[in-house]
N, C-alpha and C positions, 0 to 999 in steps of 0.2 A: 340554623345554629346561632347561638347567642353570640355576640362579640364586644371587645371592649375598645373605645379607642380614648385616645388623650389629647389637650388642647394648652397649650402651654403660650400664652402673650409672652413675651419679654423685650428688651431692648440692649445697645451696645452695653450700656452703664453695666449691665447684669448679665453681660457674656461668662463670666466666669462662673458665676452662679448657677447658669442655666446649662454647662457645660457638667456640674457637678452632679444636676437632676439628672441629665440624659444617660452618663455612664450609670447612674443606681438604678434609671430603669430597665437600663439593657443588663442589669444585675441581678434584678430582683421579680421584673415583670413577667409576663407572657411574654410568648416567642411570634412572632409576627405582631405586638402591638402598634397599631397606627398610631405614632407619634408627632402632632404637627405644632412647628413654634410659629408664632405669625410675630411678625416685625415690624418695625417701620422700614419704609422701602430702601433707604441708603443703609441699613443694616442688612439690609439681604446678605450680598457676601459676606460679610463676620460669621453671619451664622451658618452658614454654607455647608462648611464642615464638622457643625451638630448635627444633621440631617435631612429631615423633610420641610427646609423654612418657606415660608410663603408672605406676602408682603400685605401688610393691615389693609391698605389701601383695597385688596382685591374683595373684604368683606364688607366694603363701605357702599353707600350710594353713591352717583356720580354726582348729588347736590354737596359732598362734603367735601370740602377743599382745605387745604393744608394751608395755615397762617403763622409767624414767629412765635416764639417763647411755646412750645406746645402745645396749641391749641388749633381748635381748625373751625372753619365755619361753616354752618349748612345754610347754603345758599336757598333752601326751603324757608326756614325760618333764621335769619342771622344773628338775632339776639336771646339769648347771650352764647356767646362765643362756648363751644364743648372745649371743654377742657380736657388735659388728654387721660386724666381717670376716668373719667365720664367714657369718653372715645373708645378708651381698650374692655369697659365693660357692654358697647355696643358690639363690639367684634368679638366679645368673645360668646354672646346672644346669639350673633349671625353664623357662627362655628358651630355653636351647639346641633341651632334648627336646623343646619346642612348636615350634618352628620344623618347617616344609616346605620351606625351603630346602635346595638341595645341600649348601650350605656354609655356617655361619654363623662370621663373626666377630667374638671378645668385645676390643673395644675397650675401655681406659677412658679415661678424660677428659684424662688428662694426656698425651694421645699428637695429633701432630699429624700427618696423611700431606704429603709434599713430593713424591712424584711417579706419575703415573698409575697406576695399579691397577683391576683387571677382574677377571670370574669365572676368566678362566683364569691369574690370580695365583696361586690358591689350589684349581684343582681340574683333573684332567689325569687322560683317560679312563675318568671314571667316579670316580674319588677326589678325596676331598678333602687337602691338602697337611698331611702329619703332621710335626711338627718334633720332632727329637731329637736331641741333643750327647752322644753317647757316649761314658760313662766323664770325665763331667766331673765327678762328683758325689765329693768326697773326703772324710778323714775330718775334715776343718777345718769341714765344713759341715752343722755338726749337725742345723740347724731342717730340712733340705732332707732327710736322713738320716732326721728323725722322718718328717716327711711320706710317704717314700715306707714307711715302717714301718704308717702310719696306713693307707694306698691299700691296701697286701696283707691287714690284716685287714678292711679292709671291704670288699672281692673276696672272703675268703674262701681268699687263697695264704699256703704257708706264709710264714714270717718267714724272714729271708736276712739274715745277718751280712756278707756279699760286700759288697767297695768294690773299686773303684768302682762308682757307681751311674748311670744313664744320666739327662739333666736334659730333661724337658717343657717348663720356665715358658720363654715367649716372649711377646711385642708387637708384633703384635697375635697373639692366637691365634686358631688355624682349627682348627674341627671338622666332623666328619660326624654332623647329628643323630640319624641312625641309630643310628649307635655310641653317641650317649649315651642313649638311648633304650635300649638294651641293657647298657649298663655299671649305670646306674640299677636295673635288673631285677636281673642280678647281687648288685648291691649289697642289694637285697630279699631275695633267695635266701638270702644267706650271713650277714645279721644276724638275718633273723628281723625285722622289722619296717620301716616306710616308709622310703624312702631319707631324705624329708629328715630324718626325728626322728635316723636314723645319722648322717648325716652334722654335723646341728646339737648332737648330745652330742661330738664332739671339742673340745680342746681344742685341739690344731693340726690343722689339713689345709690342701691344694692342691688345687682343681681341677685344674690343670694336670698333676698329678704322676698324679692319680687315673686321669686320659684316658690320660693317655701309658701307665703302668702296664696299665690294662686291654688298649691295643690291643697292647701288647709283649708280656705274658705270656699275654691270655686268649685274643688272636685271633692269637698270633701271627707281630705285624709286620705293617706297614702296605705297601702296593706303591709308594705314591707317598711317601717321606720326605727329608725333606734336613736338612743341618745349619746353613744361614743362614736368623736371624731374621729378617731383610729389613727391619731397624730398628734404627737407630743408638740407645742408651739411656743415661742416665745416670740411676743410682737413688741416691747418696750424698742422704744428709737436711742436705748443707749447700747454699746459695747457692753457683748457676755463678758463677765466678769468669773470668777471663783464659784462665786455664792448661787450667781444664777443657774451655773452648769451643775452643781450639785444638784437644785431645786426642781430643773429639770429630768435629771436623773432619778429623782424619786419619785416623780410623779409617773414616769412612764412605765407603761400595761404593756405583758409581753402580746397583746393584742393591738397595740401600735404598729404600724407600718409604714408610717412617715415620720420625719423629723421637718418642721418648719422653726425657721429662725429669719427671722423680718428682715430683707434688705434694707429697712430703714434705722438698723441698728449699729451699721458701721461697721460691724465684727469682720475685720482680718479675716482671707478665705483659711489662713494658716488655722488661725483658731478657732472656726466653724467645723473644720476636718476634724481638731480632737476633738470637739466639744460633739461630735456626732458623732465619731469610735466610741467617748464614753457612754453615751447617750446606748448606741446601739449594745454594748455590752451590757447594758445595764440588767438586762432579763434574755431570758433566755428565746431562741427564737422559733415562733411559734405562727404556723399558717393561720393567717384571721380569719 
């Protein structure tokens, strides 16, 4: 039987946030979906009473060790220091490739779902739903440009000055653990050592670019791909204002099923709540 599970990072800062995801999945989701938030470990009990939390540390190697200002060091390679973006996208790699699910999806905390979703959201005969917006990637977008530079030398493909470039990052993302289970290996093959010690000596990377990358160049193409996120987002690092919530209300497809709004925006949970009633009212609600 197919199944679906979720993998949700978060921290104290984004307890309330993440408190706000888990009530809409247990609203909107499957009935038994595996739900797991991994933490940092003195966060364990805060999130206690969200549900299934488990501590970062237990997806780590035992060469990474925890240092001030959040960052940690892999005692494998100690320079430069993982930062702890870097960090919560190693663990949420080692989340994935653990998983026995069909399908696992990496939620984060600042994402709220607004209408019903199932396994067969996200997987359809035998695949799981691969997302890619091709030829969005231009030359205005540098960090997105390193990224996908970072992905090919840690696969091990040439370098490619071509633009446009095809863009992976979406919310929520769906993988097939398989494939990361195998992209991981690849990624061993072509550095010459553990994927996480590769992957935690960058100084930029994406997961998202890294998946997308592997399955476009190494397997190439996915059977089952579309180009809608199925989530309306707002990432600007200012407070929703009037105008934005309107903008987002028009933009959103009664084929949406999340609402993301960037913890790095500052938004009041007060005014993230209406700005998601209106959001969710906005179209009528309709199984993706």
């Amino acid at each position: 039987m197919s199944t679906l599970s979720m993998i949700t990072p978060s921290y104290r800062p984004d307890l309330e946030l993440c408190g706000e995801l888990v009530q809409s999945v247990k609203k909107h989701g499957p009935a038994l979906l595996e739900h797991t938030l991994i933490v940092p470990t003195i966060d364990m009990e805060a999130f206690a009473d969200l549900g299934d939390a488990r501590a970062a540390s237990d997806y780590l190697p035992r060469s990474f060790v925890p240092a001030p200002r959040n960052v940690w060091i892999n005692l494998r390679r100690p320079v430069p220091p993982v930062r702890g973006w870097i960090l919560q996208q190693v663990v949420k790699l080692e989340a994935a490739a653990r998983s026995s699910a069909s399908v696992v999806l990496l939620v984060d905390s600042d994402i709220v779902f607004i209408r019903p979703f199932s396994i067969d959201t996200y997987y359809r005969n035998g695949q799981a739903r691969f997302y890619r917006t091709a030829n969005a990637i231009h030359a205005g977008m540098r960090r997105h440009i390193l990224w996908h530079q970072v992905a090919r030398k840690l696969l091990g493909l040439r370098p490619t000055d071509s633009l446009p470039l095809h863009d992976y990052i979406c919310w929520p993302m769906a993988w097939d653990p398989e494939i990361v289970r195998a992209m991981l290996r690849r990624v061993e093959q072509a550095t010459g050592m553990r994927w996480q010690s590769a992957v935690a000596s960058q100084m930029h990377f994406s997961e998202g670019i890294l998946y997308g990358v592997y399955v476009d160049e190494v397997m190439g193409g996915a059977p089952y791909s579309e180009d809608r996120m199925l989530c309306t987002d707002y990432s600007d690092e200012t407070p929703l204002d009037e105008r934005a919530i309107e903008a987002l209300q028009s933009q959103t497809s009664s084929q949406d099923i999340a609402v993301m709004i960037s913890a790095k925006s500052g938004t009041a949970l007060a005014a993230r709540r209406r700005a998601v009633a209106r959001i969710e009212a906005a179209s009528s609600p309709v199984m993706a």
